[in-house]
N, C-alpha and C positions, 0 to 999 in steps of 0.2 A: 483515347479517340476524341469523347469529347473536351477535353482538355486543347489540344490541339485545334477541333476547331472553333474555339473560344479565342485563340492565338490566332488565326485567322482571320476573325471576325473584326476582330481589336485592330491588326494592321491594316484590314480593305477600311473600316472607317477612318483610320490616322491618315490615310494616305487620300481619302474621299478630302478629311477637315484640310488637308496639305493643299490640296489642289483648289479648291476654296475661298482660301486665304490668300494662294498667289493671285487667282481670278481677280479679287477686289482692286491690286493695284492694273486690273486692265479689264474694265470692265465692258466696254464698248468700241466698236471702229473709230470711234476721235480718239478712243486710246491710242488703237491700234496707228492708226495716222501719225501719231506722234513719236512713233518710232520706225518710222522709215523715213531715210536723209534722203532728200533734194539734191542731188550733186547737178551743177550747172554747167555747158559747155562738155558734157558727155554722152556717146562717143564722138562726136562735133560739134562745133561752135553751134549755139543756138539750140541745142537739146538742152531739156529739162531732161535729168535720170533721175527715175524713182527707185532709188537702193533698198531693198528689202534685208541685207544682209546683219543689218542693227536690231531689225524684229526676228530675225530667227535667231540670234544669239539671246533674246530676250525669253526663258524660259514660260512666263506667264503669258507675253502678247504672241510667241509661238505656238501655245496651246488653243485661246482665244482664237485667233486665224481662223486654226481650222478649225474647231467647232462652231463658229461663225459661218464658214464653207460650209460644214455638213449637216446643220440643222436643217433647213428648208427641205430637205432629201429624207429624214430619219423613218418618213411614212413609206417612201416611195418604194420601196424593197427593189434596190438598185442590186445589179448582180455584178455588174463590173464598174471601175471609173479608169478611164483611160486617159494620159498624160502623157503629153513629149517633151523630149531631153530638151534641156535639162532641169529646168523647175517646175514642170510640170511632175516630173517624179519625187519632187522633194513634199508637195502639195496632195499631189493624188493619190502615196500610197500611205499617206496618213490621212486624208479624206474618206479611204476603201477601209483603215483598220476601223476607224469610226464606225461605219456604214456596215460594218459587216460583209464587205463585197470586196471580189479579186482586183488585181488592179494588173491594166495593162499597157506595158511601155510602147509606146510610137517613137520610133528614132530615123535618124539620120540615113540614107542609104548606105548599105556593108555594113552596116552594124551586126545587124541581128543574123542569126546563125542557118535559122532551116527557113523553107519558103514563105517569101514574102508578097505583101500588096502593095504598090505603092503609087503615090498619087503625087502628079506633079503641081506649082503652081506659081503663081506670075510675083517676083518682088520688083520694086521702083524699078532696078535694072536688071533684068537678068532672069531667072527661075531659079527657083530651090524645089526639092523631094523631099518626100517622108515615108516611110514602110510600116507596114505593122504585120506581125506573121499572120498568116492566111486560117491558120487552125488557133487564130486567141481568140475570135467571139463569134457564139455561136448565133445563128439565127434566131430571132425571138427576145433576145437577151436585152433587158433593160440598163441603158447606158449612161452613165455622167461623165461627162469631160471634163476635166478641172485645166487651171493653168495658173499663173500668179500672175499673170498679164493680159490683156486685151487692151489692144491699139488697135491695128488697122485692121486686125481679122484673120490675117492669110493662114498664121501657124494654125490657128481653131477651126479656119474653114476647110482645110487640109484633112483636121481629124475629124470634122463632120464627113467627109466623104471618105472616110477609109472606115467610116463606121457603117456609114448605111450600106456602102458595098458587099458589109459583111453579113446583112441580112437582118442586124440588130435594132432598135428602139434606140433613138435617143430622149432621154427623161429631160436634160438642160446642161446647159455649159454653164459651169461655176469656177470666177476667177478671183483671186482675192480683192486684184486692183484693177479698175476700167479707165481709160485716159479715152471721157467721152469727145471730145472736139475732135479725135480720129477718125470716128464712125464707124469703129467696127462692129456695133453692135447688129447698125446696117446689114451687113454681109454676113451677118448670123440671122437673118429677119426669121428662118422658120421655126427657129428655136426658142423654147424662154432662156434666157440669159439671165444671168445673178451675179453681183458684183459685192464686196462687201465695202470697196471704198470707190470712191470715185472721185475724181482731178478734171 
């Protein structure tokens, strides 16, 4: 037995010095910046696209990210982080593993299976919906919203109101990337916001 857990002991620190070691080559958000591409003239002419898809294939600046996202939080004894489809779950339920807290999906309408909430809301042309099931958070319940974007606000202002409907706390909306010249931090004004980079 203890032999075993000496074997144990040995591997959670190889794996502590592992993770360590990758940390050094990304030690900060200008790290982290430097691995998300620029793509220009997407999805139309005259868009800057900030492609994150270079930093999550980047084992070190994938991990960084989000312990970046969930330090500010580590005190707050968060009970859920709630995110919508679809990088919001790529973010949030590894936000939540961090955090020790559940994580809950906001998606598209028909998605989700048993009864929903859902809240509508205005885009440049047109409206879009979002649901969240009606028994995912409880009244009382301290809440993080995560996303990997903020721009104009609508997707977060969305799950700001499918949260407070639900009787819950929101603790802050944390995105990894903020593209401030949009203002949506604006249309979050009752919230603290937390961004780990910013454009």
């Amino acid at each position: 037995m203890q032999e075993r857990s000496e074997r144990d002991e040995a591997t959670r620190l190889s794996m502590n010095a592992t993770q360590t070691e990758a940390w050094r080559a990304v030690s900060d958000a200008a790290d982290l910046k430097r691995l998300i591409r620029t793509v220009p003239d997407f999805p139309k002419k005259g868009v800057l696209f900030r492609d994150i898809t270079p930093l999550l294939a980047d084992p070190a600046g994938l991990a960084m990210a989000v312990e970046l996202m969930a330090q500010p939080f580590r005190a707050s004894h968060i009970d859920l982080v709630v995110g919508a489809e679809s990088r919001g779950f790529i973010f949030g339920t590894a936000v939540a593993k961090v955090l020790s807290a559940g994580f809950v999906p906001v998606r598209k309408p028909g998605k989700l299976p048993a009864a929903t909430r859902r809240f509508e809301y205005e885009l440049e042309y047109g409206t879009d919906a979002l649901e969240i099931h009606v028994d995912a958070i409880r009244p009382g319940q301290k809440v993080l919203i995560v996303d990997d974007l903020l721009a104009t606000g609508g997707t977060l202002a969305a799950c700001c109101e499918l949260v407070r409907a639900s009787g819950a706390m929101i603790e802050a909306v944390a995105v990894l990337i903020e593209l401030a010249a949009l203002g949506g931090r604006q249309r979050l004004s009752e919230y603290p916001v937390f961004s780990v980079i910013s454009y």
